[in-house]
PADREN-119916 format. One record per atom (N, C-alpha, C): residue in three letters; x, y, z. Coordinates in steps of 0.1 Angstrom, whole numbers, plus 5000, padded with zeros to 4 digits. Layout:
# PADREN-119916
ALAXYZ ...
This chain:
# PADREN-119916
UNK526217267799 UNK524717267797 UNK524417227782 UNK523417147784 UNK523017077769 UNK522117157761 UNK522217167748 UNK521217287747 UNK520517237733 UNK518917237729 UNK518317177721 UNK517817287717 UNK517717307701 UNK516917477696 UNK516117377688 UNK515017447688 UNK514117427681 UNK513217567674 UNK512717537668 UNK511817647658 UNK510417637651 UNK509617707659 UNK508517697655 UNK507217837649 UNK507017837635 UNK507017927630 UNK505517897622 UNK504917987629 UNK503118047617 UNK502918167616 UNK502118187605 UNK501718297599 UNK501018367608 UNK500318277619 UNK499418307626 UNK499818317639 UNK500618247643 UNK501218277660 UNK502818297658 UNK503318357654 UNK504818307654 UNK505918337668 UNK506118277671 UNK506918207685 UNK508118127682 UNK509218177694 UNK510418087696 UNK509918017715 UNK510617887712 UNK510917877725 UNK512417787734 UNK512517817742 UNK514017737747 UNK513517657760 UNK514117527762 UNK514217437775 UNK515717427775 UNK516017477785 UNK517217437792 UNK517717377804 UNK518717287803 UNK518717207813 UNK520117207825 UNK520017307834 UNK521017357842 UNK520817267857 UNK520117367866 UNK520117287882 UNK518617247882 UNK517717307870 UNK516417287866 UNK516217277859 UNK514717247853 UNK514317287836 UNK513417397834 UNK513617437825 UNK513517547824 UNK512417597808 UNK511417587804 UNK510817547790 UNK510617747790 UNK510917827781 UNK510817927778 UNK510117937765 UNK509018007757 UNK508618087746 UNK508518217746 UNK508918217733 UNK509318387732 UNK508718417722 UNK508118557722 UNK507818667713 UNK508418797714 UNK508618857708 UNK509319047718 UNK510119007726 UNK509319067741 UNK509719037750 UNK508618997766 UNK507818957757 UNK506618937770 UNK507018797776 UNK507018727783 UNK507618617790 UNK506318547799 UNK506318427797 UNK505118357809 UNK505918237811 UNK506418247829 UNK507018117832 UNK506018027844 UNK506617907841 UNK505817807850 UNK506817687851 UNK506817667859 UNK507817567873 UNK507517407872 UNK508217357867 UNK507917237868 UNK508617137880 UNK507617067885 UNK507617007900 UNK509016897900 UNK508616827887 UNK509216687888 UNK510416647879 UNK511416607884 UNK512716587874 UNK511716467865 UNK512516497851 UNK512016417843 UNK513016377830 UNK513516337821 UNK514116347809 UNK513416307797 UNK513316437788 UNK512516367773 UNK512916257769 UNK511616157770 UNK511715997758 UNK512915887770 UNK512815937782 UNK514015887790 UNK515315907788 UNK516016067780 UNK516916047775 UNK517316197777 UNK518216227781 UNK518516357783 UNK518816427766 UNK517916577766 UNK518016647749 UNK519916677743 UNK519716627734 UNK520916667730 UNK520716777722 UNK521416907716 UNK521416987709 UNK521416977695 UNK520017037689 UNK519817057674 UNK520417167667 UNK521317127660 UNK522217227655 UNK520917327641 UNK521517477644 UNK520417527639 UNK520917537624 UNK520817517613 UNK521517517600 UNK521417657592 UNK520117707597 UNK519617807593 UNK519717967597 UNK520517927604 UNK521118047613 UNK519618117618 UNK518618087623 UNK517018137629 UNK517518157642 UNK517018267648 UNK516918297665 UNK515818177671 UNK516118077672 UNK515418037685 UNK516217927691 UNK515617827706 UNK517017747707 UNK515417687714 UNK515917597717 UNK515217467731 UNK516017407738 UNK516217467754 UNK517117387764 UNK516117317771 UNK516617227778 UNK516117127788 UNK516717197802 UNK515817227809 UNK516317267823 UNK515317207833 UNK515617177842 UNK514917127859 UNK514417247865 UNK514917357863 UNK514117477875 UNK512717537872 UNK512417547857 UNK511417657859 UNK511217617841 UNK510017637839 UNK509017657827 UNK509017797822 UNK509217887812 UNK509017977806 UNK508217967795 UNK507118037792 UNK506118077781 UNK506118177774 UNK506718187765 UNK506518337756 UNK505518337748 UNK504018397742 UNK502918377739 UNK503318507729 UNK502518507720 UNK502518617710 UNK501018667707 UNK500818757702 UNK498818737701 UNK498118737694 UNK497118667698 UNK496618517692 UNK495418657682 UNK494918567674 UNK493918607661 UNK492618677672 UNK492218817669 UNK491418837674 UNK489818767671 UNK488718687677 UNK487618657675 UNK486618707661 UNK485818667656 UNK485418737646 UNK484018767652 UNK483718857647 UNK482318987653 UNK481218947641 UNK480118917649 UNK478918897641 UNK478118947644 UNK476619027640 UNK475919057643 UNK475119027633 UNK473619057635 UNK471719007630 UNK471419107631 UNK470719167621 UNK469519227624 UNK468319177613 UNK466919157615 UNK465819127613 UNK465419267601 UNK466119337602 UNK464919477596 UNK464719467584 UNK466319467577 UNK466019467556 UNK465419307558 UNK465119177561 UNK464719127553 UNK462819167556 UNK462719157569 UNK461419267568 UNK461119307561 UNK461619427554 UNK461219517543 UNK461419417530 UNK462319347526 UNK462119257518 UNK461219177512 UNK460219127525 UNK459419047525 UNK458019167525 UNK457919247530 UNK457119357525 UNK456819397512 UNK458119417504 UNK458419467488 UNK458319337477 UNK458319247482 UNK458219077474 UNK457419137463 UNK457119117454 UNK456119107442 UNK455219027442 UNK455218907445 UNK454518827448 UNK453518877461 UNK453818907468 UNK453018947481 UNK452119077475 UNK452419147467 UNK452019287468 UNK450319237463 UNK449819177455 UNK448419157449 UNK447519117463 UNK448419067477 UNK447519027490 UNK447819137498 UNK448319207494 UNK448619377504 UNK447719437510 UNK446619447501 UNK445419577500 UNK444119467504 UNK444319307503 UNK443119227508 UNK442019237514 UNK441119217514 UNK440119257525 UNK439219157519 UNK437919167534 UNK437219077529 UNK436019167523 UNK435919277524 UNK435119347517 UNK435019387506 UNK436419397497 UNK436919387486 UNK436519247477 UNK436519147486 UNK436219017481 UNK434918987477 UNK434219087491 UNK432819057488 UNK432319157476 UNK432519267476 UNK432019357464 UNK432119267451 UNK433519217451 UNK433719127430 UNK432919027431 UNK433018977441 UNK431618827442 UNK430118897437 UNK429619017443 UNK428319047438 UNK428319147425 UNK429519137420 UNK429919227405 UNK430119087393 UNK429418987399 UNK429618877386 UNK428218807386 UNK427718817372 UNK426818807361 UNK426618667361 UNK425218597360 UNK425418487360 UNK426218397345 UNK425918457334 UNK427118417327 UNK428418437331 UNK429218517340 UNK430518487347 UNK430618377355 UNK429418307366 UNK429418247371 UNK429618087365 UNK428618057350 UNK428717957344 UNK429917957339 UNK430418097332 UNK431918037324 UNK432818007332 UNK433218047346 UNK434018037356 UNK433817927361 UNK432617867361 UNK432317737366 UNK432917597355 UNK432317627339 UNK432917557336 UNK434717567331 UNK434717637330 UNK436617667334 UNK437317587341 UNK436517547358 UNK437117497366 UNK436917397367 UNK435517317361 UNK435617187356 UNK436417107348 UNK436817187338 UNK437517167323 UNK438817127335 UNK439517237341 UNK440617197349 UNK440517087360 UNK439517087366 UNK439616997371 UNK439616857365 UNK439016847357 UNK439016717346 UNK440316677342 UNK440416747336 UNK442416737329 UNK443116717342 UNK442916807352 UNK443716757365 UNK444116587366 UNK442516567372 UNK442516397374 UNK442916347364 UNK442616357352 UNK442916287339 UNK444116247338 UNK445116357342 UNK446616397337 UNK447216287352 UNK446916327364 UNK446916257378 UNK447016097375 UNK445616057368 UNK445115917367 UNK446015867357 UNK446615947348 UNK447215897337 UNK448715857344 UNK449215937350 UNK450815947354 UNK450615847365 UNK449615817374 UNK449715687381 UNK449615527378 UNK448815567363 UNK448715417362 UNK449915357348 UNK450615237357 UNK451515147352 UNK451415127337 UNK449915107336 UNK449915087315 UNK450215167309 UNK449915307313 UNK450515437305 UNK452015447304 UNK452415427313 UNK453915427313 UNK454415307305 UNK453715207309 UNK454715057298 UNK454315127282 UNK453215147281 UNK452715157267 UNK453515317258 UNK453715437269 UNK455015507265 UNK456115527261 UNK456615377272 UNK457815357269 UNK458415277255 UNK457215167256 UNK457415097244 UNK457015177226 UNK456015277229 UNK456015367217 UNK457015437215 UNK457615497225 UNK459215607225 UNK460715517216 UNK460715357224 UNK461215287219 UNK461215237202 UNK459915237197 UNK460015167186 UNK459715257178 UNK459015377183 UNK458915517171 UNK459515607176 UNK460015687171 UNK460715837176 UNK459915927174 UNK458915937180 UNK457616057183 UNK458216197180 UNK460116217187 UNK460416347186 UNK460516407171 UNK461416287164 UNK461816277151 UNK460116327142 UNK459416277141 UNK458016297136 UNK457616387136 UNK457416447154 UNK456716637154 UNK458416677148 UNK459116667147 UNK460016787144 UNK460316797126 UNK459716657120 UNK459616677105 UNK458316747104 UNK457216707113 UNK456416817106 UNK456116957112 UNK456816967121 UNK456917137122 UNK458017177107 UNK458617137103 UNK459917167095 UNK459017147081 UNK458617037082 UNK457617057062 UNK456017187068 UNK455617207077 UNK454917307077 UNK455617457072 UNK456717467079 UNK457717617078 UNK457817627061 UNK458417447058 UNK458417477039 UNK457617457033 UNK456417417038 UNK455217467029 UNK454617657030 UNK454917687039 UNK454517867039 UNK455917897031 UNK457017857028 UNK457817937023 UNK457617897009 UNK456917777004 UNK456317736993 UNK455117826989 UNK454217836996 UNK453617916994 UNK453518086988 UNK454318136993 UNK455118256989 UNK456018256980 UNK456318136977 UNK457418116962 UNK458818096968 UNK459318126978 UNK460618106984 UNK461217976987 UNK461017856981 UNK461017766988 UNK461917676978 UNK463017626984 UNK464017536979 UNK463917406973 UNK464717336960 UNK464517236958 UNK464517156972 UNK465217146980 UNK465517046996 UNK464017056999 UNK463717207004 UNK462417227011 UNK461217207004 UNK460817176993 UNK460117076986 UNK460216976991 UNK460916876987 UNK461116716991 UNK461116727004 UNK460916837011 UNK461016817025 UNK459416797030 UNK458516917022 UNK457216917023 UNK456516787022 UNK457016667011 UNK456516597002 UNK457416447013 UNK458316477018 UNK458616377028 UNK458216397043 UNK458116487049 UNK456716517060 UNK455416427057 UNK455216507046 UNK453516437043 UNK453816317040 UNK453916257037 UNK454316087034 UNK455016017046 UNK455316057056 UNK455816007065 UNK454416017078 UNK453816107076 UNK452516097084 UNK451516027081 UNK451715967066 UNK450615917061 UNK451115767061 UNK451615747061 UNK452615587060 UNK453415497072 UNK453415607078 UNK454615557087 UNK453715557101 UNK453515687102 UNK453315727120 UNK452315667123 UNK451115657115 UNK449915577121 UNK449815457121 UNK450415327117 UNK450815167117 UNK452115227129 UNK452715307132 UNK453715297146 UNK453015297155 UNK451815397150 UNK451215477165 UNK450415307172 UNK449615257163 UNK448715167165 UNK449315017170 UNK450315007171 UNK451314877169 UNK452314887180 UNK453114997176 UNK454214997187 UNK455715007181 UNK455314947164 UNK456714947160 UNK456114977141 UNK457014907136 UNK457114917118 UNK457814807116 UNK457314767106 UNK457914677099 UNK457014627085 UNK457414577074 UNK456914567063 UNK455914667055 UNK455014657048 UNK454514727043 UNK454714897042 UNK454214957052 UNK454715087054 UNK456215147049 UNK456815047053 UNK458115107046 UNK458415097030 UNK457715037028 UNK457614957013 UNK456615107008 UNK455515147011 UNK454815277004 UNK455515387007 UNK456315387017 UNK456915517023 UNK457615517011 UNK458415437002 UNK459315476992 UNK458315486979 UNK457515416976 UNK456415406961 UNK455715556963 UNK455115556976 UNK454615766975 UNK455815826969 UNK456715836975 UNK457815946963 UNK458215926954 UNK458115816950 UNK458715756939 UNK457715786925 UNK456115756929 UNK454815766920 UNK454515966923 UNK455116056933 UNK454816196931 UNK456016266926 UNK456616216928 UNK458316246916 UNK458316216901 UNK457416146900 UNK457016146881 UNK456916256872 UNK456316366881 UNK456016526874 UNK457616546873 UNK458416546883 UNK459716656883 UNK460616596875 UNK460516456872 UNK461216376860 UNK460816366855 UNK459716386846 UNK459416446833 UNK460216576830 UNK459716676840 UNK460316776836 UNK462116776829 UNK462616716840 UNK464216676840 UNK464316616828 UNK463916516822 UNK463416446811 UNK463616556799 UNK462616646801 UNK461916686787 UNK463016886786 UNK463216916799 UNK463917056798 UNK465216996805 UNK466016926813 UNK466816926820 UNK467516986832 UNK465917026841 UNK466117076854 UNK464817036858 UNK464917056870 UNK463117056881 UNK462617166882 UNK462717266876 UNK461617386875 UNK460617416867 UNK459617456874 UNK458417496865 UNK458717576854 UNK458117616846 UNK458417716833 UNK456917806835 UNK457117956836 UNK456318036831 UNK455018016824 UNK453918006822 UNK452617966817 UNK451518036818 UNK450818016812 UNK449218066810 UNK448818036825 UNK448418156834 UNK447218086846 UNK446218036845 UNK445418036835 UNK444417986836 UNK444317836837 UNK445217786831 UNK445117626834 UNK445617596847 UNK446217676856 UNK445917636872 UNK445017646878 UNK444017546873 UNK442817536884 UNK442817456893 UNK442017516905 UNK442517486919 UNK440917476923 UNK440417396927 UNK439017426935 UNK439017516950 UNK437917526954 UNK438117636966 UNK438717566973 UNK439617646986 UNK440417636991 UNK439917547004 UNK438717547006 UNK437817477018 UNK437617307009 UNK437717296996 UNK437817196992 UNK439017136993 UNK439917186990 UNK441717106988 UNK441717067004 UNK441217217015 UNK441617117028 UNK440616997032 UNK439116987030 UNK438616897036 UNK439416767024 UNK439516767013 UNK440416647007 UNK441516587013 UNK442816707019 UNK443816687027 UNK443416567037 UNK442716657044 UNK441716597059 UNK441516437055 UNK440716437046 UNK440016297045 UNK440816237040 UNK441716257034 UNK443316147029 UNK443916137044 UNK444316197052 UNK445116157060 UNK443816107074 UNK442916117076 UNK441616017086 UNK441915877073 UNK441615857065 UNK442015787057 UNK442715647063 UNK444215717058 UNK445015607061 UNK445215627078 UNK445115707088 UNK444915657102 UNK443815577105 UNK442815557099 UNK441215467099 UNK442015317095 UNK443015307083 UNK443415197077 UNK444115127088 UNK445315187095 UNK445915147102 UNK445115117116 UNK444215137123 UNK443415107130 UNK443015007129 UNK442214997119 UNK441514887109 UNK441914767108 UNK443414767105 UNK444514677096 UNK444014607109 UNK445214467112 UNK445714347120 UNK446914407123 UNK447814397134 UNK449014427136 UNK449814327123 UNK450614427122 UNK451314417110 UNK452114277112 UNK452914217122 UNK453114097121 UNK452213957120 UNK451214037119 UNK450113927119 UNK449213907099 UNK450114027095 UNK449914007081 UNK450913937074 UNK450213817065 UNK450413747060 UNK451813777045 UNK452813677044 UNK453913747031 UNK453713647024 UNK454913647018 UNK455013537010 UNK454213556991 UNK453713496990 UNK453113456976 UNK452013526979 UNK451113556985 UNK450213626989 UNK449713766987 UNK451013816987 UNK451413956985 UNK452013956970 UNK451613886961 UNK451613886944 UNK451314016937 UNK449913976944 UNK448914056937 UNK449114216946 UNK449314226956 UNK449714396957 UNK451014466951 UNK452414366949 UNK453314416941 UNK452614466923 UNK451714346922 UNK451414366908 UNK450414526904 UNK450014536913 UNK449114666916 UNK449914776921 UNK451114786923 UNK452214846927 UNK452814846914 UNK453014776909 UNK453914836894 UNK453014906882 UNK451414876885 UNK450214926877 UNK449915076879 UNK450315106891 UNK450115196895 UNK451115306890 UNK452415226893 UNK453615336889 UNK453315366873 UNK453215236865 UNK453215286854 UNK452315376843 UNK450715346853 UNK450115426850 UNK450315606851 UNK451115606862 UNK451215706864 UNK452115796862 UNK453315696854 UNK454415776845 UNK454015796829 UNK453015686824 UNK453015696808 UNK451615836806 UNK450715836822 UNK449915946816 UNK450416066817 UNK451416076826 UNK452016246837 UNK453216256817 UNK453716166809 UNK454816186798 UNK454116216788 UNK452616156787 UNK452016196773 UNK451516326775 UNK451016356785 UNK450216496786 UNK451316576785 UNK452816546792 UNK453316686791 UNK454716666774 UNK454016566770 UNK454516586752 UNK453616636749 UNK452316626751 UNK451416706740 UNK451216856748 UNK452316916753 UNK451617026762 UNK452717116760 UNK452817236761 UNK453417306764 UNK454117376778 UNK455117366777 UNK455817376794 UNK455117286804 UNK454417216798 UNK454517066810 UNK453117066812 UNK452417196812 UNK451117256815 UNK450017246806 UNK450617376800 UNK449317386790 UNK449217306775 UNK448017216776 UNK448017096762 UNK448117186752 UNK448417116737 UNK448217186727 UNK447417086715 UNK447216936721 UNK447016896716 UNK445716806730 UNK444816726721 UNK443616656728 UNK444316496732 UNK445116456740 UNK445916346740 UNK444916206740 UNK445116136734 UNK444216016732 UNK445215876729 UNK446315846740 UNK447015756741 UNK447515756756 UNK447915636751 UNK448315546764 UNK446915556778 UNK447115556791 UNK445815556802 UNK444915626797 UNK445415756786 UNK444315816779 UNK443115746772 UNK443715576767 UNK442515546760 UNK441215496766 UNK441415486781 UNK440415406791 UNK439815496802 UNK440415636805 UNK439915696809 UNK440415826807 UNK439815956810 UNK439416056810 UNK440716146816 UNK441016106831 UNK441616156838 UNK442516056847 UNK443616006840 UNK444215866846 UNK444815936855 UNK445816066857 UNK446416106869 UNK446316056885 UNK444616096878 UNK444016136890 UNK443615946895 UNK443015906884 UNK443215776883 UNK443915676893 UNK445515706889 UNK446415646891 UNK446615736912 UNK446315796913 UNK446215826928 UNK445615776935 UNK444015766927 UNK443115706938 UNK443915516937 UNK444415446929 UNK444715326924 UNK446115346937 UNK446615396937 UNK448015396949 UNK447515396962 UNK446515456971 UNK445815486978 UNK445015316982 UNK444315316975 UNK443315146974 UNK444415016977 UNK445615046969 UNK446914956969 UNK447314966985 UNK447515056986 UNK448215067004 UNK447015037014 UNK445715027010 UNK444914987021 UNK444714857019 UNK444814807008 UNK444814647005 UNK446114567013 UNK446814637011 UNK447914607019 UNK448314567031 UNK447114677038 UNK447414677054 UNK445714597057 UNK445114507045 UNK444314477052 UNK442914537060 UNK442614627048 UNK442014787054 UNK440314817046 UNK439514667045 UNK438814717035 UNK438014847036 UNK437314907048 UNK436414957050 UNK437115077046 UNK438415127056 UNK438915257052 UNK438815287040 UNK439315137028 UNK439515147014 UNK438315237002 UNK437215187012 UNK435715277008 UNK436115457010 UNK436015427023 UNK435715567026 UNK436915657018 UNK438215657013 UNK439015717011 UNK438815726992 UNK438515626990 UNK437915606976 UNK436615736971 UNK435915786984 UNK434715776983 UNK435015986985 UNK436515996993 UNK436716106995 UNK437516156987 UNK438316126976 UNK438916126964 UNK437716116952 UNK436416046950 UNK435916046939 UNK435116196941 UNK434616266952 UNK434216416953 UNK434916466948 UNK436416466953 UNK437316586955 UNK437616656936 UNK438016476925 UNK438516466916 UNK437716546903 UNK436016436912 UNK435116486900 UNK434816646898 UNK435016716913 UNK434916846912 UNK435816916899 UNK437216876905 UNK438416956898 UNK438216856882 UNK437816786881 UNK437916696866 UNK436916816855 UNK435416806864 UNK434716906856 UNK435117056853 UNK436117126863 UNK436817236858 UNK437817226849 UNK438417106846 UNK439617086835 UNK438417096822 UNK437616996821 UNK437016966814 UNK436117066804 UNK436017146815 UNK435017306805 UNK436217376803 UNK437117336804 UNK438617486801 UNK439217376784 UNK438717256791 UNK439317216777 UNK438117206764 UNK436617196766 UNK436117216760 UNK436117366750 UNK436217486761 UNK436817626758 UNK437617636745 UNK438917536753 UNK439617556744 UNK439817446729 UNK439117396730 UNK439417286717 UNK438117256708 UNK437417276720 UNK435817246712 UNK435517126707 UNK434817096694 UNK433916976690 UNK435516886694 UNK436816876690 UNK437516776695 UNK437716646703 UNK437516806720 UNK437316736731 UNK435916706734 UNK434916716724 UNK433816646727 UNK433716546722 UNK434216516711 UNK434816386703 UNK435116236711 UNK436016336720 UNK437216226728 UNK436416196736 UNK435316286744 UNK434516266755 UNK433616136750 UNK433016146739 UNK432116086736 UNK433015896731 UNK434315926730 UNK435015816730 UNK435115716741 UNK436015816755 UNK436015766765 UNK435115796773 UNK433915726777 UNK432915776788 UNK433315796800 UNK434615736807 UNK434715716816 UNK435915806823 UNK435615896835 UNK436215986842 UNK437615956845 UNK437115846856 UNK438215806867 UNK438515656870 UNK437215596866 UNK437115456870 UNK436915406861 UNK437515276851 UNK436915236844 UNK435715146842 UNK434815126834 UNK433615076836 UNK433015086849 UNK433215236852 UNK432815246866 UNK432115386867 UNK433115456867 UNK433015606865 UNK433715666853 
């Protein structure tokens, strides 16, 4: 007898089985000892070839004979089915207990009707325009996000200005101006306050209006710090740090606080009016042309270094004068500082090609100055007397020469 073992082994059914091949065949599987046989009709040989014997290497209980008489099955038992059941009830209650559902729980239409005749006709108008207001912004916001120009004209502003970059300087110079304000505030977070503002004033409104930057703006973006960095290098200059020194209060005069902000205000409508105003910037002209704004650019700086050095030589801790200064911008006007501000101002709208804004900003600076000029002016009278009436009666002129 020929005898073929074979071995067939799972985790999940594990079974031997034998074919043997005597006066029949004979296919047997085994488990235990439970047995299922079945009779095969027809002589046959596996692959046309009668089984030869697999030698078992592994010394394992099973075999596979080839036999003609009879089929045997040994079965082992199989994975019991897995049991499922539903029930409907917790999510029921689930959907009962929702939070969201509970405010339509108690509904009624009679409840509806009661709040309807508990509102005033001032409820009725404010509620009415409420839903206007939303409805407006709805379509607005709707009409905007559908139409193709808003999107080209987004994408090309995202592209050539960094809108994110911009709000995030000036949330960051707002935080260091309140920590300024309270005295806490870092050399960094200074120049941080002082590069915020100058970047909104220079930069963002020729991007916003354009699409991009190029020439001019970059060119003032550096002359603003350059011409408000004159105080702190003096100081560096004259003590060898950038800190204020201790002083008399009284010579920090400040006009009311509703003044300094509508000034703010109308410097920065200002130069957004200029940039409006301007030509797109590639359409402004270079070359030789632009002579006369560098030359007004160096007038400016220097004005504004030789008057910020003589005041604070003739002064004490940078602040308070000790003397009635009558040199240098001193000799042509009154109050060159201030001067030399509105003169940097007029420079950058000449620049961008800006005459009209150039008025109005002129016009919002000669209020703001004359106010605070006449408070210096009685504190120095105060303090010096017939002198600075002397000087006054020398230089007539405030702010503008042969002008004001």
């Amino acid at each position: 007898m020929e005898t073929t073992s074979v071995l067939l082994h799972s985790k999940t059914i594990p079974f031997t089985f034998s074919f043997s091949r005597s006066n029949g065949r004979k296919l047997s599987f085994r488990h235990s000892n439970k047995q299922f046989q079945s009779h095969l009709s027809n002589d046959y040989s596996l692959f046309g070839q009668s089984l030869k014997p697999i030698k078992n290497q592994a010394g394992l209980p099973f075999s596979l004979n080839q036999s003609t008489s009879s089929l045997r099955f040994t079965r082992t038992h199989l994975l019991c089915p897995p049991k499922c059941s539903y029930s409907g009830s917790a999510s029921t209650d689930d959907s009962q207990n929702h939070p969201f559902l509970k405010p339509f729980k108690n509904l009624s239409l009679d409840k509806l009707k009661a709040t309807l005749l508990q509102l005033t006709p001032i409820d009725i108008i404010k509620w009415s325009g409420i839903l206007s207001i939303a409805i407006a912004a709805t379509k607005w916001t709707v009409n905007s996000v559908l139409n193709p120009f808003f999107w080209m004209y987004f994408s090309w502003t995202w592209l050539f200005w960094p809108w994110f970059v911009a709000i995030v300087l000036a949330v960051y110079g707002l935080y260091c101006f309140y920590k300024h304000s309270i005295g806490e505030a870092s050399i960094f977070e200074q120049i941080a306050i002082v590069t915020s503002a100058f970047t909104w004033l220079t930069l963002v409104p020729p991007a916003h209006f354009n699409g991009y930057l190029q020439g001019w703006p970059f060119v003032f973006f550096f002359v603003y710090h350059y011409f408000f960095f004159f105080n702190v290098s003096v100081r560096k200059r004259l003590y060898g740090d950038y800190y204020a020194r201790p002083h008399d209060p009284k010579w920090d005069l400040h006009p009311p606080r509703w003044s300094r902000l509508l000034f703010c205000v109308g410097v920065m409508v200002g130069h957004w009016l200029a940039a409006f105003e301007g030509p797109e910037l590639h359409l402004i002209p270079g070359g030789w042309s632009n002579v006369g704004i560098w030359i007004l650019i160096l007038a400016t700086l220097l004005m504004q270094y030789n008057s910020t050095f003589y005041l604070a030589k003739y002064s004490e801790k940078v602040v308070v004068p000790i003397a009635v200064v009558q040199f240098g911008p001193y000799r042509w006007v009154r109050h060159p500082i201030y001067s030399s501000t509105m003169l940097l101002f007029a420079t950058y709208f000449l620049a961008l090609r800006a005459p009209l804004s150039l008025l109005f900003v002129v016009a919002v600076c000669l209020m703001y100055y004359a106010q605070k000029a006449k408070m210096e002016e009685d504190l120095m009278i105060e303090t010096f007397g017939e002198k600075y009436l002397e000087y006054m009666g020398k230089v007539r002129y405030k702010l503008i020469p042969l002008v004001y």
